[in-house]
N, C-alpha and C positions, 0 to 999 in steps of 0.2 A: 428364228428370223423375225419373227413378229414382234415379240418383246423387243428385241433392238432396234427395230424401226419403230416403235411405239416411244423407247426411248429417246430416240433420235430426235422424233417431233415433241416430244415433252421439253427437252434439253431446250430444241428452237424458237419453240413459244415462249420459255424462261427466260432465252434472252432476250426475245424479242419485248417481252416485258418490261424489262430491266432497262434493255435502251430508251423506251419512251416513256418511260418515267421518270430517267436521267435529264431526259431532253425536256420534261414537262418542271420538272423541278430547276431545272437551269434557266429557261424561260420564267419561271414563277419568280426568282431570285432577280434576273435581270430584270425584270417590270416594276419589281419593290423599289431598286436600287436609283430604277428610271424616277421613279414616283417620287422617291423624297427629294432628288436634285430641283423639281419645279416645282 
């Protein structure tokens, strides 16, 4: 039982990483794109 919920919160930090780093690179990409149009 422990190991599964050990993995469980490994798995959800995972993505939880993965989504904000989607979102920080998506912002990083929109701010480039902002930047060269002015």
């Amino acid at each position: 039982m422990r190991e599964a919920e050990r993995g469980k919160i490994v798995s959800f930090a995972n993505t939880a990483l993965l989504i904000i780093s989607g979102l920080l690179l998506a912002y990083l990409l929109y701010a480039l794109l902002k930047a060269e149009r002015f």
